[in-house]
KOLVOKE-106370 format. One record per atom (N, C-alpha, C, O): residue number from 0; residue in three letters; atom name; x, y, z. Coordinates in pm, 1 decimal. Layout:
miti n: NUM res: ALA atom: CA X: X Y: Y Z: Z
...
END
This chain:
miti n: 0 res: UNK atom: N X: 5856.4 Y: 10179.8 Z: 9011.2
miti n: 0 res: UNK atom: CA X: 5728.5 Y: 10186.0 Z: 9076.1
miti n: 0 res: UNK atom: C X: 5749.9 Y: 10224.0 Z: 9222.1
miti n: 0 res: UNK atom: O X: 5807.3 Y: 10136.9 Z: 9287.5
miti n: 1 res: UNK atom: N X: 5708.7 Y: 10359.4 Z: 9301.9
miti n: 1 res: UNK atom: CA X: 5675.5 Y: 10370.4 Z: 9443.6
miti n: 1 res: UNK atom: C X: 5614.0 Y: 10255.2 Z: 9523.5
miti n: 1 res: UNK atom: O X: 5510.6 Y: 10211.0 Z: 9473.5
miti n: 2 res: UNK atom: N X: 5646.7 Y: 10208.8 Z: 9613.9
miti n: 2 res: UNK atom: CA X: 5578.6 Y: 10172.2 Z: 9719.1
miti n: 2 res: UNK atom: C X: 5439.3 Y: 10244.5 Z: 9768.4
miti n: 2 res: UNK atom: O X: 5423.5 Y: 10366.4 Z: 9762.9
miti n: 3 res: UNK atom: N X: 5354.6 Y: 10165.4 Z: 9810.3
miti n: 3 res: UNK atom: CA X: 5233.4 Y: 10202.4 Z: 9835.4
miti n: 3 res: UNK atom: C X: 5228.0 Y: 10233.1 Z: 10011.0
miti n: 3 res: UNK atom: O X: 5231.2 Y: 10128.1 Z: 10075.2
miti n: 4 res: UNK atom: N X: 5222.7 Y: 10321.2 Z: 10069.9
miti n: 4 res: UNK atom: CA X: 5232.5 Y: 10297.8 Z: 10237.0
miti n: 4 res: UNK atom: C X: 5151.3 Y: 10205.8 Z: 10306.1
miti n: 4 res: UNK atom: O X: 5031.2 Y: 10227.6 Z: 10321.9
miti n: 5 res: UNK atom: N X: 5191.3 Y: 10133.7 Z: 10336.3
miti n: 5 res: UNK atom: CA X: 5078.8 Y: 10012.3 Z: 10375.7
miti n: 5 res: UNK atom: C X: 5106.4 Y: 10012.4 Z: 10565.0
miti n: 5 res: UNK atom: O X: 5185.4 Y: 10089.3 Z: 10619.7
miti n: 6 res: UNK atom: N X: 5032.7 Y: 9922.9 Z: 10628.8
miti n: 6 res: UNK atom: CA X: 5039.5 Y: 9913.9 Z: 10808.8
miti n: 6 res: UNK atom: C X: 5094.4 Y: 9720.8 Z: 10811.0
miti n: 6 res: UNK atom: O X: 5142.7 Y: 9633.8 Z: 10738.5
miti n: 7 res: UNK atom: N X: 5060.9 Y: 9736.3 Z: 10901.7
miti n: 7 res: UNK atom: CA X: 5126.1 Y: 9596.4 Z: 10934.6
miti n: 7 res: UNK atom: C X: 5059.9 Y: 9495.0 Z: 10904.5
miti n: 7 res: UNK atom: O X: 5121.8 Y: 9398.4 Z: 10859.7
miti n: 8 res: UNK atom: N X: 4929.5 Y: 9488.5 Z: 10918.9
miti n: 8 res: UNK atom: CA X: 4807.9 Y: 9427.8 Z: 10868.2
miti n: 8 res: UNK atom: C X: 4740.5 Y: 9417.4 Z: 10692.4
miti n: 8 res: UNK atom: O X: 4764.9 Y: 9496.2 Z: 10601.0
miti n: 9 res: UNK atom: N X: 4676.7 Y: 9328.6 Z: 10689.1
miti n: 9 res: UNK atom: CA X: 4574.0 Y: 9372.8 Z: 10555.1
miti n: 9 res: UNK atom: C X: 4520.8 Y: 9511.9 Z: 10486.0
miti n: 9 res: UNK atom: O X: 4416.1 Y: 9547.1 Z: 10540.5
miti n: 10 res: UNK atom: N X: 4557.9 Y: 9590.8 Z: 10393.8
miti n: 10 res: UNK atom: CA X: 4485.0 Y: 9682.7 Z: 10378.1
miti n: 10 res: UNK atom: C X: 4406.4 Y: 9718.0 Z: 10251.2
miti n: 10 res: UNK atom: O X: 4450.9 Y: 9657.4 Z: 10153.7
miti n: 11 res: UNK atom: N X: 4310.7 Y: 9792.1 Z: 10225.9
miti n: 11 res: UNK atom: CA X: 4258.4 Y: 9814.8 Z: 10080.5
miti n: 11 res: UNK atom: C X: 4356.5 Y: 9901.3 Z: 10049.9
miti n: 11 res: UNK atom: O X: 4422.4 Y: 9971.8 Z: 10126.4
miti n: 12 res: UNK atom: N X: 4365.2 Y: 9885.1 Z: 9862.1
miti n: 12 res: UNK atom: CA X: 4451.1 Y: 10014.8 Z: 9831.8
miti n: 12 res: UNK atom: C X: 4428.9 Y: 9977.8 Z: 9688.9
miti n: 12 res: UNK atom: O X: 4336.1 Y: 9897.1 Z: 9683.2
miti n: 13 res: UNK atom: N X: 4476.2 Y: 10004.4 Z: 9576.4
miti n: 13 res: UNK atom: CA X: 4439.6 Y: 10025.4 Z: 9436.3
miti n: 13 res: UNK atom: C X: 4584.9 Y: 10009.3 Z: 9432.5
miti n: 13 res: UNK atom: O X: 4678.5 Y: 10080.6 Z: 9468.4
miti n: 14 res: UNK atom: N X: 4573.2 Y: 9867.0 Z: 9365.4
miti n: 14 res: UNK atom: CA X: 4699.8 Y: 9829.7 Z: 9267.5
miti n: 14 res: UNK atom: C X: 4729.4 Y: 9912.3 Z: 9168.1
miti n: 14 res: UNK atom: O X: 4667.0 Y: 9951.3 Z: 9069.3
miti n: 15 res: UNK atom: N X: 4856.6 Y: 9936.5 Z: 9219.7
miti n: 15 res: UNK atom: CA X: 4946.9 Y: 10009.4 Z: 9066.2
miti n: 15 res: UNK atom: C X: 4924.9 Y: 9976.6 Z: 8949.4
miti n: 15 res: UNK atom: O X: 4870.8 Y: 10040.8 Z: 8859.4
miti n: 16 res: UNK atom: N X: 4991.3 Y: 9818.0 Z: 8950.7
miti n: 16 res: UNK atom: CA X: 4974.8 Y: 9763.4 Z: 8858.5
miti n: 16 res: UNK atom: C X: 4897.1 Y: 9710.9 Z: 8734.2
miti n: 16 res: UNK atom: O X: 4909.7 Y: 9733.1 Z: 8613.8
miti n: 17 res: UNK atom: N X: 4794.3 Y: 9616.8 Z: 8822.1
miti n: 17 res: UNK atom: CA X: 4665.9 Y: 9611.4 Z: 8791.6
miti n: 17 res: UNK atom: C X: 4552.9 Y: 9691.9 Z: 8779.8
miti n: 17 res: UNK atom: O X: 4449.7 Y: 9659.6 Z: 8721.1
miti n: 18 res: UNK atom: N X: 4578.4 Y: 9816.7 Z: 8847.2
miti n: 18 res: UNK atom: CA X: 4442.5 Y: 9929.4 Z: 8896.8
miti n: 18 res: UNK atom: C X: 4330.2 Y: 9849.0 Z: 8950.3
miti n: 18 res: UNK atom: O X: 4215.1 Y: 9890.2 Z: 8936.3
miti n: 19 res: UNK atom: N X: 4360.0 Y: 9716.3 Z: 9022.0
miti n: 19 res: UNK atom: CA X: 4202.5 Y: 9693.0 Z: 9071.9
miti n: 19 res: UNK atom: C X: 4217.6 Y: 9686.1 Z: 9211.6
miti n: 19 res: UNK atom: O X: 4319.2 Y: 9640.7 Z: 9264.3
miti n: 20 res: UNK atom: N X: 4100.2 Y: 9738.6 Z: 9286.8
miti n: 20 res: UNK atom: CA X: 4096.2 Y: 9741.2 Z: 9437.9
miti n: 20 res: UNK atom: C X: 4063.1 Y: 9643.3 Z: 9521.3
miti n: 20 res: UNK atom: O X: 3957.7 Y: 9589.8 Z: 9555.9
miti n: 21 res: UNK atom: N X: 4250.3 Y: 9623.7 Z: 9562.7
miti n: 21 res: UNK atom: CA X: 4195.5 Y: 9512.9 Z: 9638.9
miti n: 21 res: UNK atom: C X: 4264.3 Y: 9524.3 Z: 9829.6
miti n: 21 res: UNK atom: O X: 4303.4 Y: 9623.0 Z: 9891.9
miti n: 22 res: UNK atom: N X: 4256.8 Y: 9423.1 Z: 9858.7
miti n: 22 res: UNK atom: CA X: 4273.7 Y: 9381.7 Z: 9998.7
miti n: 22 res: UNK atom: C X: 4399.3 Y: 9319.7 Z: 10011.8
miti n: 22 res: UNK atom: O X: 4405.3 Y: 9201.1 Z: 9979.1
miti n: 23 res: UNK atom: N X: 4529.2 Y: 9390.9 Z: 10064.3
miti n: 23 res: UNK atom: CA X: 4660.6 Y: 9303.3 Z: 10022.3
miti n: 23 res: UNK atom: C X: 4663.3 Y: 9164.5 Z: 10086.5
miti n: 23 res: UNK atom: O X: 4578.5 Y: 9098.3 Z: 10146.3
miti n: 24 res: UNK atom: N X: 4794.3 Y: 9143.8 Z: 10052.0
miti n: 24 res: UNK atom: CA X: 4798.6 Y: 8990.9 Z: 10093.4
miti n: 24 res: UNK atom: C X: 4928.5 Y: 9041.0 Z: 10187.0
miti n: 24 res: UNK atom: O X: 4971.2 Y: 9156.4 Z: 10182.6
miti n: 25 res: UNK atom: N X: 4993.4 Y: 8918.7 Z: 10286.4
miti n: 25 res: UNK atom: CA X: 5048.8 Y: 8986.6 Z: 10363.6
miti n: 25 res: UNK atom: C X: 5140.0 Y: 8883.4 Z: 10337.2
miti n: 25 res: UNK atom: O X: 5091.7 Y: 8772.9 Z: 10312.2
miti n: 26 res: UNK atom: N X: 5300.0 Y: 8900.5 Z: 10337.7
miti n: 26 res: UNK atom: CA X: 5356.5 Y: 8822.4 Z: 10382.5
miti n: 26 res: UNK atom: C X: 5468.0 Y: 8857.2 Z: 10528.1
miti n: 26 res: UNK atom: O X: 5533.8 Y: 8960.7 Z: 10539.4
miti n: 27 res: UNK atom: N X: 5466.2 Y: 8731.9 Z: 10637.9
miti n: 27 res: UNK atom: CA X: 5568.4 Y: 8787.0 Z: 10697.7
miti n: 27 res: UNK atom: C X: 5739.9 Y: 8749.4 Z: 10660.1
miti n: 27 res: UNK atom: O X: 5796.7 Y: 8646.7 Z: 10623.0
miti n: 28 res: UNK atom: N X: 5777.9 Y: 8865.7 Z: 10685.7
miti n: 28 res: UNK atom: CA X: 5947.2 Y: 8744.6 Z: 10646.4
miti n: 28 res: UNK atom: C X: 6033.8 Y: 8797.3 Z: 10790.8
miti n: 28 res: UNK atom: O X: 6013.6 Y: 8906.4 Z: 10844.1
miti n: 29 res: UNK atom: N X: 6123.8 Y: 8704.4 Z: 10835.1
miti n: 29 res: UNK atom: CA X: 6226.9 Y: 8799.5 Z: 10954.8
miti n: 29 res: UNK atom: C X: 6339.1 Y: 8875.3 Z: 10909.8
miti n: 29 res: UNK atom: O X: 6387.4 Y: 8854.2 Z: 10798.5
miti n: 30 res: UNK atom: N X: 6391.0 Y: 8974.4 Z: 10998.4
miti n: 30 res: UNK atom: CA X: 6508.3 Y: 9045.8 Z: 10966.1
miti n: 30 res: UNK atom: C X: 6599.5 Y: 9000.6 Z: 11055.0
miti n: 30 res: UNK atom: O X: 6590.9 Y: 8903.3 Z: 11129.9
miti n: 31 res: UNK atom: N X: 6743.9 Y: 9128.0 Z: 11032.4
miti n: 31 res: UNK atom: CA X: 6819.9 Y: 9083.9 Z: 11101.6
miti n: 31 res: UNK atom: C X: 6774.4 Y: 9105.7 Z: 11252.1
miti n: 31 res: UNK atom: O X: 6819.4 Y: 9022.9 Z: 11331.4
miti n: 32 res: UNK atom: N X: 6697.7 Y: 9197.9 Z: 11299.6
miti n: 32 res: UNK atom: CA X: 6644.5 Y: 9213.8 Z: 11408.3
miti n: 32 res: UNK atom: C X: 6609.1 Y: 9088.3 Z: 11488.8
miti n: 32 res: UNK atom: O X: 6659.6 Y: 9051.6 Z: 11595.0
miti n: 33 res: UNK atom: N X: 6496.9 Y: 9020.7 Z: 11406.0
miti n: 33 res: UNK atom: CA X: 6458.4 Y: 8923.3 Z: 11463.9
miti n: 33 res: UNK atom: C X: 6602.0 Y: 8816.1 Z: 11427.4
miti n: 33 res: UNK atom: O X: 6549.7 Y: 8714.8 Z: 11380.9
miti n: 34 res: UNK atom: N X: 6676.5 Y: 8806.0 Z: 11427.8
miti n: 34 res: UNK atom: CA X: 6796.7 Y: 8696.7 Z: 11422.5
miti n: 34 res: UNK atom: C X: 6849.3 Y: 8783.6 Z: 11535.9
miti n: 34 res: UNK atom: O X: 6896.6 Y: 8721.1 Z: 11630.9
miti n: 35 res: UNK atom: N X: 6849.5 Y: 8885.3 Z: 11541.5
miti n: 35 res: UNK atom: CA X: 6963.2 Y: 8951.8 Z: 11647.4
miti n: 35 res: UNK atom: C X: 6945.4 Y: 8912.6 Z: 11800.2
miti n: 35 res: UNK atom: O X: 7032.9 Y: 8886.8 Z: 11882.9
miti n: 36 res: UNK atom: N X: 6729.8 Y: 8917.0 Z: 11822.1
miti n: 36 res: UNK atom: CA X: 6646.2 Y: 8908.2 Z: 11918.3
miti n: 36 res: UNK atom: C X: 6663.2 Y: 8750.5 Z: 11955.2
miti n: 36 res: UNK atom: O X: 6671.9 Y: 8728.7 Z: 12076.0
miti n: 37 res: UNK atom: N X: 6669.5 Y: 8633.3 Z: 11866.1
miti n: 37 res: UNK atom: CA X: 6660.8 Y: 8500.8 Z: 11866.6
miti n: 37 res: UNK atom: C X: 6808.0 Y: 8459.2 Z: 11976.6
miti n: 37 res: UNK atom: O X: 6828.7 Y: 8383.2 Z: 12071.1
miti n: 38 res: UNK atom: N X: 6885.4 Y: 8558.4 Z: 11897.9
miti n: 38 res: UNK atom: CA X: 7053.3 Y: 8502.6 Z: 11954.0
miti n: 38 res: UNK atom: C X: 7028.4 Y: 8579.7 Z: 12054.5
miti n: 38 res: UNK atom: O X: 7010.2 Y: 8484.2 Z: 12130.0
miti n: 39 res: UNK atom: N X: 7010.5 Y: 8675.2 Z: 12126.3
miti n: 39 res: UNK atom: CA X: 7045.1 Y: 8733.4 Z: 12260.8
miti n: 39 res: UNK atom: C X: 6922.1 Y: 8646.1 Z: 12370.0
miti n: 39 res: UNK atom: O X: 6942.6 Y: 8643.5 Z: 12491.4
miti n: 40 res: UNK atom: N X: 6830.4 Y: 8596.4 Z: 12325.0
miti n: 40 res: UNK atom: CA X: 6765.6 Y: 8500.7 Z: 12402.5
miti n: 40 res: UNK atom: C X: 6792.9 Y: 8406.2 Z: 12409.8
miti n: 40 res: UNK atom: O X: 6766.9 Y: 8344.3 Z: 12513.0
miti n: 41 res: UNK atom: N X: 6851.3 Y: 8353.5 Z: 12316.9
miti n: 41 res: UNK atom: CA X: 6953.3 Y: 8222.1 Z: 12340.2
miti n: 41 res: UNK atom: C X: 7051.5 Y: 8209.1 Z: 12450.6
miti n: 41 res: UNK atom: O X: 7044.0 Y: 8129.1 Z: 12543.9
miti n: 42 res: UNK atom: N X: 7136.7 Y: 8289.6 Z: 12431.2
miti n: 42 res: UNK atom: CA X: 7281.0 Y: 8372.3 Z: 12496.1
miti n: 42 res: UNK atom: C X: 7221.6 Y: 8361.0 Z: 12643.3
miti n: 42 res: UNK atom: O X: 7245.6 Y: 8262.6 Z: 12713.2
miti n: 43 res: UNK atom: N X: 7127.9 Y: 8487.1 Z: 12694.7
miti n: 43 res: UNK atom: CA X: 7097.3 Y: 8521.4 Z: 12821.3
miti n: 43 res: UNK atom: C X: 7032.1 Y: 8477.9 Z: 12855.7
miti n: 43 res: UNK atom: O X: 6998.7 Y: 8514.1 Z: 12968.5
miti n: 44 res: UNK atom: N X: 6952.1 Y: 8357.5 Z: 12789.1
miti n: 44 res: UNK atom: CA X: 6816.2 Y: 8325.2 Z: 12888.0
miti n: 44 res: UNK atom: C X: 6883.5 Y: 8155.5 Z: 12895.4
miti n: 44 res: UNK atom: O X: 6811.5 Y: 8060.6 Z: 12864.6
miti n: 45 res: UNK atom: N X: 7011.4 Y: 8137.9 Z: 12934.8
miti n: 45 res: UNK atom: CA X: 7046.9 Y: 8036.6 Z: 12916.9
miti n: 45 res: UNK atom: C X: 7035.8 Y: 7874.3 Z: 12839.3
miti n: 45 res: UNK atom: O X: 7064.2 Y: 7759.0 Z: 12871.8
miti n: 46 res: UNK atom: N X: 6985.6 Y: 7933.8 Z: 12736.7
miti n: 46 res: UNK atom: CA X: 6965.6 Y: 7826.5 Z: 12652.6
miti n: 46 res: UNK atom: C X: 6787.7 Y: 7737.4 Z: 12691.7
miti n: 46 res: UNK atom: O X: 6761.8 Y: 7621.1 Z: 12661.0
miti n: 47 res: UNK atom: N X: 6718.5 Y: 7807.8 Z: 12743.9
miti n: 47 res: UNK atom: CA X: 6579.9 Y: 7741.1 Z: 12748.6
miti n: 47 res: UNK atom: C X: 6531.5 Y: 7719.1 Z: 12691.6
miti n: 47 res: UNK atom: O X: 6501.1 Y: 7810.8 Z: 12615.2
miti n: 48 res: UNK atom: N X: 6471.3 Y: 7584.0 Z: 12662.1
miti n: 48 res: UNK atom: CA X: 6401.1 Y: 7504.0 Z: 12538.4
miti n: 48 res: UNK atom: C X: 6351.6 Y: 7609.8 Z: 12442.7
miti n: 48 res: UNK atom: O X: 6339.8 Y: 7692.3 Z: 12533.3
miti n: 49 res: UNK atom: N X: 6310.2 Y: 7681.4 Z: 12329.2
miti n: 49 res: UNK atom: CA X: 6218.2 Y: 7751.2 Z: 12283.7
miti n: 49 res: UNK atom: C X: 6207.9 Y: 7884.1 Z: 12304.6
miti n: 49 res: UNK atom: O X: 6130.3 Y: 7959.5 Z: 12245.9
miti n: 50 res: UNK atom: N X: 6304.4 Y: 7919.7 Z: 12407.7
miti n: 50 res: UNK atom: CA X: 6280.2 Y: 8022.4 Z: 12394.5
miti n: 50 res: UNK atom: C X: 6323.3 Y: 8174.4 Z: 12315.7
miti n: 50 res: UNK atom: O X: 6286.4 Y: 8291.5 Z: 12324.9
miti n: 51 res: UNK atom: N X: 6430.8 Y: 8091.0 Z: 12228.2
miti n: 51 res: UNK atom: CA X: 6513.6 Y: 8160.1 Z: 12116.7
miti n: 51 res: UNK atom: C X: 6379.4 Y: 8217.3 Z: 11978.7
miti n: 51 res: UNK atom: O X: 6364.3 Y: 8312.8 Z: 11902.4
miti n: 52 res: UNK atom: N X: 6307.9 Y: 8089.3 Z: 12013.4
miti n: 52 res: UNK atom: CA X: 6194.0 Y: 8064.4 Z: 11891.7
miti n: 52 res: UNK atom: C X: 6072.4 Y: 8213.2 Z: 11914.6
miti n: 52 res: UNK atom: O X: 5977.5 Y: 8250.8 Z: 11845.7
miti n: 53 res: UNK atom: N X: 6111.8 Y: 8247.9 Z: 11998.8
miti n: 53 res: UNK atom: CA X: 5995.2 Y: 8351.4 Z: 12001.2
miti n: 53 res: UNK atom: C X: 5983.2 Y: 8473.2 Z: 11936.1
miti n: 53 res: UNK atom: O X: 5875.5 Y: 8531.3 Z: 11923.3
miti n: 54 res: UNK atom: N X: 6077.2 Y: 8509.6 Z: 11899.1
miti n: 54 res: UNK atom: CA X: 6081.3 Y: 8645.9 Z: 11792.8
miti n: 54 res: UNK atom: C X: 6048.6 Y: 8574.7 Z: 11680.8
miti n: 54 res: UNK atom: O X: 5931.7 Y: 8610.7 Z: 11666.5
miti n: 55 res: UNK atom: N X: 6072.2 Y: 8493.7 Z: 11585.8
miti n: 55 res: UNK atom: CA X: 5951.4 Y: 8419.5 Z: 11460.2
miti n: 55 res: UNK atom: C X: 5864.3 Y: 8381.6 Z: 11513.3
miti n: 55 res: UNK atom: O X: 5825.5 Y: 8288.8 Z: 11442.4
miti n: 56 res: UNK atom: N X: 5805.3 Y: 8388.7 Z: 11589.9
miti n: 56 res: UNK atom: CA X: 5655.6 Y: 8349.1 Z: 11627.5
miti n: 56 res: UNK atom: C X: 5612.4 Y: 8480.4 Z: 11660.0
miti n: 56 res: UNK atom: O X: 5535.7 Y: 8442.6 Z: 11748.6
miti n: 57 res: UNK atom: N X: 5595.8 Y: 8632.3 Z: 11661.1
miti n: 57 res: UNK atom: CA X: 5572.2 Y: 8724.7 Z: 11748.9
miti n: 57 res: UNK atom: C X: 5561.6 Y: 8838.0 Z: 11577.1
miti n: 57 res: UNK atom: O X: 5664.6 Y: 8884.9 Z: 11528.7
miti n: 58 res: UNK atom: N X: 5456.2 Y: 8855.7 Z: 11528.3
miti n: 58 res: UNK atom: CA X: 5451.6 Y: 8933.1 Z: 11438.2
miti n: 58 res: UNK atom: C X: 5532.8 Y: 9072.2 Z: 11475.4
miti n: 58 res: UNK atom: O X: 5590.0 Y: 9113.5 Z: 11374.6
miti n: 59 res: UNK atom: N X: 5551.2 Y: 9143.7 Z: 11573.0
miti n: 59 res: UNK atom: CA X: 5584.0 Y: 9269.1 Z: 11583.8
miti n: 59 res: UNK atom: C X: 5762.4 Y: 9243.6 Z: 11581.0
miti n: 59 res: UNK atom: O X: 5830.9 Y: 9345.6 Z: 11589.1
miti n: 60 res: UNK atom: N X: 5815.1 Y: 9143.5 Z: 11572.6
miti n: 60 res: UNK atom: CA X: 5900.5 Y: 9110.9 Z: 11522.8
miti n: 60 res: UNK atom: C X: 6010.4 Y: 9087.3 Z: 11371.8
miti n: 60 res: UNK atom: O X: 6123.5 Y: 9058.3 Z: 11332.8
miti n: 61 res: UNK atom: N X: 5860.9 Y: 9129.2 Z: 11328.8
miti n: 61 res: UNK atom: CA X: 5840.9 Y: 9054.4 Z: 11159.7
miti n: 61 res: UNK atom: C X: 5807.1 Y: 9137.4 Z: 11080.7
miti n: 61 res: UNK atom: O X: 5694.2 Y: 9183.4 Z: 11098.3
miti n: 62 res: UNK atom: N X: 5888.3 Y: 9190.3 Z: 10963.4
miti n: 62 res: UNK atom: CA X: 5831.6 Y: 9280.0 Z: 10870.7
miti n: 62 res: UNK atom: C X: 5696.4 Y: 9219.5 Z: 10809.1
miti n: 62 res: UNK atom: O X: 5653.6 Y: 9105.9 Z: 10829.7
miti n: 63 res: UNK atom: N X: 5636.5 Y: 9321.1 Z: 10727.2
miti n: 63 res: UNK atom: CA X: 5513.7 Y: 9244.3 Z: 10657.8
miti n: 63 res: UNK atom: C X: 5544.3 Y: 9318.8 Z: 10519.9
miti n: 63 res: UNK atom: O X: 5554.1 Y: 9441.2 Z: 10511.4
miti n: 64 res: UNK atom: N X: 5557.9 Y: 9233.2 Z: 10416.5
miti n: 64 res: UNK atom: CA X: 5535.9 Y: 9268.9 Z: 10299.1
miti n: 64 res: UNK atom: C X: 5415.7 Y: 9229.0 Z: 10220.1
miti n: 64 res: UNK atom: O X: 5370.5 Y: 9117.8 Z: 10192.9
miti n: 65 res: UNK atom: N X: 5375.0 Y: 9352.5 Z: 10190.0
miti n: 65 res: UNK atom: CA X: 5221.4 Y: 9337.0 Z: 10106.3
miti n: 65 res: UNK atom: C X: 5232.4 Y: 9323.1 Z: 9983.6
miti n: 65 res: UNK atom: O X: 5273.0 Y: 9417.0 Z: 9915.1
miti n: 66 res: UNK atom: N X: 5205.7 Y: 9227.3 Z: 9940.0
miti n: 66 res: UNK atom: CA X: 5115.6 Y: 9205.3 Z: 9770.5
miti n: 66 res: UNK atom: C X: 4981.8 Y: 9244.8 Z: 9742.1
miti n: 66 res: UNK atom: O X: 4889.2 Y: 9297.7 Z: 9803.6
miti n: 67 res: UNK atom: N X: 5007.8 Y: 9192.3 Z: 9605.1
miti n: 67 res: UNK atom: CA X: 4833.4 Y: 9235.3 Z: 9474.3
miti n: 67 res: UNK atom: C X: 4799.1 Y: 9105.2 Z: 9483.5
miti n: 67 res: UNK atom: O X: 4882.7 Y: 9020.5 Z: 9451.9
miti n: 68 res: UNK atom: N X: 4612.4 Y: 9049.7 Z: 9548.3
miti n: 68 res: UNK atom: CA X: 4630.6 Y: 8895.5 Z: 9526.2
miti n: 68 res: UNK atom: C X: 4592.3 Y: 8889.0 Z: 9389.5
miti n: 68 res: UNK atom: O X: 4559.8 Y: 8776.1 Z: 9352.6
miti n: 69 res: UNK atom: N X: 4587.2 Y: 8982.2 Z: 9301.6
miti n: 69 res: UNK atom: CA X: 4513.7 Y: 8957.2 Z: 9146.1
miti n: 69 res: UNK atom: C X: 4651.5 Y: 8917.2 Z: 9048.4
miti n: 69 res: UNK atom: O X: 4668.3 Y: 8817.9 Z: 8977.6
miti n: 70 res: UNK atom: N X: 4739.7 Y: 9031.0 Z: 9072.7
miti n: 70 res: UNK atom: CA X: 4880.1 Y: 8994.7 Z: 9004.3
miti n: 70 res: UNK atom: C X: 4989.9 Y: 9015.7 Z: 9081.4
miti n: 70 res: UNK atom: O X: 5075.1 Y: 9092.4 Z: 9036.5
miti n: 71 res: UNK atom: N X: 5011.5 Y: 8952.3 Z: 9213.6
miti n: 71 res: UNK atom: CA X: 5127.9 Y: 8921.1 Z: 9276.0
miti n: 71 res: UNK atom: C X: 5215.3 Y: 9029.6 Z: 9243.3
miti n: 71 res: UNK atom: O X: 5324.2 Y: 8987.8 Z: 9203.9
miti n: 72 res: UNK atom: N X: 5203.2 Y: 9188.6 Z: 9246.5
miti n: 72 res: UNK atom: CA X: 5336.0 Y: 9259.2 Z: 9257.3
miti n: 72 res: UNK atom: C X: 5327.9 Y: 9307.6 Z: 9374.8
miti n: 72 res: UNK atom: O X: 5243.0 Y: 9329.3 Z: 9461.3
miti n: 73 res: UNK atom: N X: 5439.0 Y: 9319.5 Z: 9356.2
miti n: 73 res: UNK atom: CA X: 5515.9 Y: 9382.6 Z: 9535.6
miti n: 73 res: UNK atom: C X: 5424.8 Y: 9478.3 Z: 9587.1
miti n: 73 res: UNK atom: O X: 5375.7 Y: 9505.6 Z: 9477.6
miti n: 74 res: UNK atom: N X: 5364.1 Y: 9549.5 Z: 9664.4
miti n: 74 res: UNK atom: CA X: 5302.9 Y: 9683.8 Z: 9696.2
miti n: 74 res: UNK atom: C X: 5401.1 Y: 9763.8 Z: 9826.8
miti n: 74 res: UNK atom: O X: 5406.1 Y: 9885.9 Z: 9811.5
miti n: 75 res: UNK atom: N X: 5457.7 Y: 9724.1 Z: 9918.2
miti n: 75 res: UNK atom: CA X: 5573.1 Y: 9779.4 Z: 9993.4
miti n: 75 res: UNK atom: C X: 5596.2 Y: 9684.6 Z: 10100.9
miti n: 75 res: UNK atom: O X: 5602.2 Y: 9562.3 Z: 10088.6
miti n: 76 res: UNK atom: N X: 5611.0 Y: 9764.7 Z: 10227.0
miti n: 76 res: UNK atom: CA X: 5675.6 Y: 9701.0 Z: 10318.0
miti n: 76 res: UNK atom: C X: 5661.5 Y: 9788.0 Z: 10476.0
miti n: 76 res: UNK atom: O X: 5689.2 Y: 9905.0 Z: 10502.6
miti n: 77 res: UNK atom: N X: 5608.7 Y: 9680.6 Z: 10561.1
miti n: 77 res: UNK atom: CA X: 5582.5 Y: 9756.9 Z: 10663.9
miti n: 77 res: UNK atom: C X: 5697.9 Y: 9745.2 Z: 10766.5
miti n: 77 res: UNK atom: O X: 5692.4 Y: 9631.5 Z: 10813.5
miti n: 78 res: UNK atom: N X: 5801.7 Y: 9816.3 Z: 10821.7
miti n: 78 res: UNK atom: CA X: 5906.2 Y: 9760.9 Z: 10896.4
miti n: 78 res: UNK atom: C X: 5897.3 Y: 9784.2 Z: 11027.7
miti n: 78 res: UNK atom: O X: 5873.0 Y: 9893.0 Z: 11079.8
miti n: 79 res: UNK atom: N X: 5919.5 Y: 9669.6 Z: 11087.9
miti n: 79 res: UNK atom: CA X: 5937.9 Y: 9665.1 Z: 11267.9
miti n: 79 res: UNK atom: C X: 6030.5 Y: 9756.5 Z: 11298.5
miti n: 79 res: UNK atom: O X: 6062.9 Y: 9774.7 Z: 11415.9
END
């Protein structure tokens, strides 16, 4: 099955799977990016409370993978 081109956000699109039109579901997950971003703020910003924590808190950090909310298949992947 192709990937569907999706944005970073919610979008309409017509499940493959299902064929019904819907509104994806979004999930975020982190990459190595955001692990890479966590440790060099750690490192250089001398260890300040929280402030490692900010690339998982910062969607543009964060891939988004879209689902079907009717039958949960994959639809693609939007990458930072």
């Amino acid at each position: 099955m192709n990937a569907v081109p999706v944005g970073p956000k919610p979008c309409p699109v017509i499940c493959p799977s299902c064929k019904a039109t819907i509104i994806t579901k979004v999930d975020k997950k982190a990459t190595v990016k955001t692990h890479l971003m966590a440790f060099l703020l750690c490192s250089f910003a001398c260890g300040i409370f929280g402030c490692s924590c900010l690339p998982y808190c910062m969607d543009s950090c964060r891939n988004a993978d879209h689902y079907c909310p009717n039958c949960q298949s994959y639809l693609g992947t939007y990458k930072r």
